[in-house]
N, C-alpha and C positions, 0 to 999 in steps of 0.2 A: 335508278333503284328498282322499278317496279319490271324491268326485263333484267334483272340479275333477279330479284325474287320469281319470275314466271321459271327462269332457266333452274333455280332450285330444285322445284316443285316439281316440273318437270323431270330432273334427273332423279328427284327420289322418288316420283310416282313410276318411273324405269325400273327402277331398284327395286319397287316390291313385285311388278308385273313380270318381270324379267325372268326366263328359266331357262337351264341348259337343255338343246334339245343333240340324243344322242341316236344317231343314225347306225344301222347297222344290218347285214346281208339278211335277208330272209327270203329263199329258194321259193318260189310257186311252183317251178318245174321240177324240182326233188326234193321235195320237202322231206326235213329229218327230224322225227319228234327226240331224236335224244337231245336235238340243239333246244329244247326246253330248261334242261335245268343253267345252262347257259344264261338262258335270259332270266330267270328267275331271281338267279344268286345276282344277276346283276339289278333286278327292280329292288331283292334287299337292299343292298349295298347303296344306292343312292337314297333311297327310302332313311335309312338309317343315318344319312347322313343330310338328309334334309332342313336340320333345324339350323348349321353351319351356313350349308349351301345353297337353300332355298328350293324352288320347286323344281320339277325336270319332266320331260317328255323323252318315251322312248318310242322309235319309230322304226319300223321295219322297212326297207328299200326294195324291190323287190325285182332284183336285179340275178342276173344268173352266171355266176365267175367260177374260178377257181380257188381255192386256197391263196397262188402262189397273184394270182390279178388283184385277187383283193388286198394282198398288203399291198402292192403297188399304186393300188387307188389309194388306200390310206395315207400312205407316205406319200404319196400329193395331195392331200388331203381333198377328194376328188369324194362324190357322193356319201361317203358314211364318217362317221368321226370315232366308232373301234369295231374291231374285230377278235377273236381268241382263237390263239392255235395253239400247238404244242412250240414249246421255244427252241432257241438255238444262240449263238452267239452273231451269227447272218444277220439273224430277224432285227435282234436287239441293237443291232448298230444303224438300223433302215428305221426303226419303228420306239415308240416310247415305250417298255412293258411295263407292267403294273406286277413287280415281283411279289405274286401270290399261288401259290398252286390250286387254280380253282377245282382240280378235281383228286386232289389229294395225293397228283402221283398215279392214279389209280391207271394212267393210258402206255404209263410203261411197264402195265402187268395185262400182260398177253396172253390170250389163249386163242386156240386155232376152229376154224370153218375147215371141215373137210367135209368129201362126199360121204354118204354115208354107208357105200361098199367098201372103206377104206379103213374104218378107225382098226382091224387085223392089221396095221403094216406103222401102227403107231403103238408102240408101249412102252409102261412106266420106266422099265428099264434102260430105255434106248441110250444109246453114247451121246455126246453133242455130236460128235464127227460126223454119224451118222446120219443124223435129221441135217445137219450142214449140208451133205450129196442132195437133198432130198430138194426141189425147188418150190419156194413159195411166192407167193402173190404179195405185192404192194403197189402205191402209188405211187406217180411220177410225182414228183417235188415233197414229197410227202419225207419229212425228219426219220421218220423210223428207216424209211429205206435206206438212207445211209447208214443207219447204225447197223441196221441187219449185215448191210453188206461188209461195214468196217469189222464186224465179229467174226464174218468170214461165211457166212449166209448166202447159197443161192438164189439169188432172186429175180427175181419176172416183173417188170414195171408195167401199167396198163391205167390207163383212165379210172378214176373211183367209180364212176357210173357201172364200169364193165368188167371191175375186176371179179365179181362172184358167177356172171357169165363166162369167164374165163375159165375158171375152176370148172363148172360144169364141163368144159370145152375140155380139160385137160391139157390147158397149157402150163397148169403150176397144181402141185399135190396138197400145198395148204395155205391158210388164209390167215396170217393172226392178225388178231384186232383185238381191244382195250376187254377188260371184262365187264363192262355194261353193254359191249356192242353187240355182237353177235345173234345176243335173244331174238331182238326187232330183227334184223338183217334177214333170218335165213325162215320168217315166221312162213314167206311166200312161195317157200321151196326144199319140196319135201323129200327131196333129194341131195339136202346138206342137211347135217347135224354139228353139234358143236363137238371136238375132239377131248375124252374123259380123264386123259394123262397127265401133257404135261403143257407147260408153264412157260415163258421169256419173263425174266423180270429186268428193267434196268432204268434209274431217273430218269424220268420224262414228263416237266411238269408243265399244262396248259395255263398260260397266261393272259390276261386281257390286253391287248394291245390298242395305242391312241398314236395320233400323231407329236412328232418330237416335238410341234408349238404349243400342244395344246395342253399349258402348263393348269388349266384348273381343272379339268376331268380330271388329269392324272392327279393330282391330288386330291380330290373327292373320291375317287375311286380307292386310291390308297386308307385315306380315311376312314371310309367307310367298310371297306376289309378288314382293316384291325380292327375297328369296335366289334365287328359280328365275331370274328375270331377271339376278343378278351371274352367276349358275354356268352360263348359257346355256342351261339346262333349258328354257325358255319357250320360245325359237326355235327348240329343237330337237324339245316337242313341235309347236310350228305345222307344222314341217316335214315331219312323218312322223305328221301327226296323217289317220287316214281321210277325214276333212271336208276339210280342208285342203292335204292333201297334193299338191303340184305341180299347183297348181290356178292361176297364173299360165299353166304352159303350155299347161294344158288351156284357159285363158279366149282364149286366143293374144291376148297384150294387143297383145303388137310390134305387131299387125298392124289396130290398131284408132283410131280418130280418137277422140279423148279432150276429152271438154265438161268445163271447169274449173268447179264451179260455188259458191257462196255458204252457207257455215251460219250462219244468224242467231241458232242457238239454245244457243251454247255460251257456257261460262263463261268468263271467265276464270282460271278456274283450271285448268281444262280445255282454252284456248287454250293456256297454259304447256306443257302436254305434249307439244306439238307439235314443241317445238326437240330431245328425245331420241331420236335417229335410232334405240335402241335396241327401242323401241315399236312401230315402224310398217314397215309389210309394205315393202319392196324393190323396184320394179318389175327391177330385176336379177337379183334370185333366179328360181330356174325350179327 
């Protein structure tokens, strides 16, 4: 009797000690302050969900991968327990995603890194065909690249580290990337500016990704997503979040001729998301 009561005591003095600890990539060698609100909206989210699931540690790894290494590590559950990238239907079948769009949508509205002798050969009016001839810059393994190309998009693959050196080089004539990116990107180079015209828009939503056993994150996560999202917490950090913030009127979209374009690579299940106006960035907000 008194080691069936020590074993009790024991498993429930576990139970209160006990917290999820949730490991995840953090760059020493290229550190990206946009991946801030990343972790932020993630200390809400379990924060919020703490009184369910109890305490949690978040830990930075500091390990130096790719995008396409690190889900690879995940999905062996190999150093970190999630990662966020833009989704696919690939990823989702490799990886557990947490269908949420943690950035509202906002990485499949693009606008362009050019040089700044260049923005004369870029205007409102332009044709798609046009800008189509024209070649730009992406990533290797990177989702957009496929889409660009599936829409019929000249494009240039290159390391992330190098694609804005490339630009400078003239190997591609423009650069799009999300509309909170670009700002930071070209602060150290005064020989890019951001392009004043036009627009990609098309679904692209960033997901938190865990591994497919790791059935109690993913439900703390999910959890904890939907309460920030019923209590408006989510839109209101998008709103006031550093990254984020009034970055419609900083992109000046009014004022921009906007290319509708095609994702081939989503799910559907991740098409479903699309009818919750709750989700997705507002081109009315400002």
């Amino acid at each position: 009797m008194k080691i069936l009561l020590f074993l009790i005591f024991t498993f429930y003095n576990y139970q209160l000690v006990a917290q999820d600890v949730i490991r995840f990539v953090d760059s020493k060698k290229y550190p990206d302050p946009k991946q801030s609100y990343f972790i932020d909206l993630l200390t809400l989210a379990l924060e919020t969900s703490k009184e369910k699931y109890g305490d949690y540690t978040l830990q930075g790894v500091a390990i130096e991968m790719a995008q396409a290494r690190t889900s690879i590590m995940l999905e062996r559950n190999d150093f970190i327990d999630l990662t966020w990238r833009m989704t696919s239907r690939n990823l989702e079948q490799h990886l557990q995603a947490i269908y949420f769009p943690l950035l509202r949508g906002m990485m499949g509205n693009r606008i362009f890194i050019i040089r700044k002798s260049d923005q004369q050969f870029f205007h409102k009016n332009m044709p798609i065909q046009e800008l189509k001839l024209i070649p730009l810059g992406q990533g290797y393994n990177w989702p957009d690249t496929g889409i660009l190309i599936y829409n019929g998009f000249n494009v240039v693959k290159g390391y992330d580290n190098y694609l804005l050196k490339m630009l400078l080089k003239n190997r591609f004539d423009y650069f799009p990337r999300a509309l909170h990116e670009p700002w930071l990107e070209i602060e150290n180079h005064p020989d890019l500016i951001v392009e004043k015209h036009l627009m990609f828009k098309y679904p692209a939503p960033i997901f938190y990704f865990v591994n497919k056993d790791n059935k109690r994150l993913a439900e703390r996560l999910n959890y904890g997503l939907k309460r920030l999202l019923d209590s408006g917490k989510f839109e209101q950090l998008f709103l006031t979040h550093a990254i984020t913030q009034g970055i419609l009127k900083k992109a000046q979209i009014s004022d921009r001729t906007i290319y509708n374009l095609k994702n081939p690579l989503l799910s559907v299940k991740t098409q479903s998301l699309l009818e919750d106006p709750r989700l997705w960035i507002s081109f009315n907000q400002r």
